[in-house]
N, C-alpha and C positions, 0 to 999 in steps of 0.2 A: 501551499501544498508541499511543495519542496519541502522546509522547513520542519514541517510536521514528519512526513519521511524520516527525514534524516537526524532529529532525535528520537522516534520512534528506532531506528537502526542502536544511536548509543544507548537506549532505553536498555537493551537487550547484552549490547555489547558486542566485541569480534571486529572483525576487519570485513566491511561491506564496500561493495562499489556499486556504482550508477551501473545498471543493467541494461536500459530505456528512458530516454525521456528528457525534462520532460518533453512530451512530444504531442502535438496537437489533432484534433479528431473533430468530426463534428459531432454536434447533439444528437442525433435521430435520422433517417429516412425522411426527405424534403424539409429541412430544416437548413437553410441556407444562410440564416444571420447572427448563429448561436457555434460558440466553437467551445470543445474542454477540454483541456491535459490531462493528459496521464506519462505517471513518473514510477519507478520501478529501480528496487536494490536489489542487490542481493548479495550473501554471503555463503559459501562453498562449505560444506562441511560444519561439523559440529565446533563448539571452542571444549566439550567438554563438560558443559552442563545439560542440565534435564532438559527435556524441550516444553517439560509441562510447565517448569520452573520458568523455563522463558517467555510463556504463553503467557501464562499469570504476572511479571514483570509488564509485557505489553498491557495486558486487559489495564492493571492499575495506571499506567502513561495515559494511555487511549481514554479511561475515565477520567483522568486530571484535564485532559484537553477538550471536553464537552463530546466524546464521540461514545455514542451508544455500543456496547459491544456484544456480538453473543460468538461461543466458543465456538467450534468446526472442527469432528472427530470423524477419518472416514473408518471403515469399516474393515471385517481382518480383525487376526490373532495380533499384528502387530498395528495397531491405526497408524494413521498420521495424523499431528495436531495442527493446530492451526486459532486465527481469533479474524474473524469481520469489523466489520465499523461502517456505523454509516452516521452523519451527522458533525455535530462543530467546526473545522474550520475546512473540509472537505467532502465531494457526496458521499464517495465509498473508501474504506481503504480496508486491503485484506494483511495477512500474517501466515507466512505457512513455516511450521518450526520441522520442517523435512531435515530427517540426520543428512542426507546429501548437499542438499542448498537450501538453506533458509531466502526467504524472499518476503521483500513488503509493496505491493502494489496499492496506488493512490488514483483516486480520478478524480479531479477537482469540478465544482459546480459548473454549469454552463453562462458562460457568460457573451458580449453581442460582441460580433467579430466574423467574420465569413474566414473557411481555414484555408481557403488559396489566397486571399489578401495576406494571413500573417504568413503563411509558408514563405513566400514572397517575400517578408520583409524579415527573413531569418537570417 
């Protein structure tokens, strides 16, 4: 998941740092034997290019690595852009091309682990 992150960040370009993560959670409400990360960049500002241009950049990365994409436009004279993913080698991973702070949040599959056993051994 990391990995994916963090060329999905050079995908795009700019100077990103680790925001969160990764850092562990459980799966669900009574779910005690299932734990998943989640990891989180981000980059502060524009470099200067389009944000649609960087959307589109991501969506093509995000489709070379088996992750399903669909776009994310909110609403407003001026939107904000953005790309989802869910699928290939993580469950979800988002994209928000915000002229403030771009950011890419990942949540990896749930896998067997209880999250105060790994907190513990962090």
């Amino acid at each position: 998941m990391v990995d994916v992150v963090e060329r999905s960040a050079a995908a795009v370009g700019g100077n990103w740092k680790v925001y969160s993560g990764p850092s562990i959670e459980g799966c669900g409400d009574g779910v005690e034997d299932k734990a998943r990360y989640v990891y989180i960049m981000e980059r502060s500002g524009s470099t200067g290019d389009e944000p649609d241009d960087d959307v589109k950049a991501m969506a093509e990365f995000w489709d070379g690595e088996g992750i399903a994409t669909t776009a994310y436009k909110s609403g407003g004279a001026d939107p904000l852009l953005g790309m989802r993913g869910k699928g290939g080698p993580i469950l979800t991973i988002a994209f928000n091309a915000y002229p403030e702070r771009y950011s890419i949040t990942a949540v990896s599959r749930c896998a067997d682990g209880d999250v105060r056993d790994l907190l513990e051994d962090e």
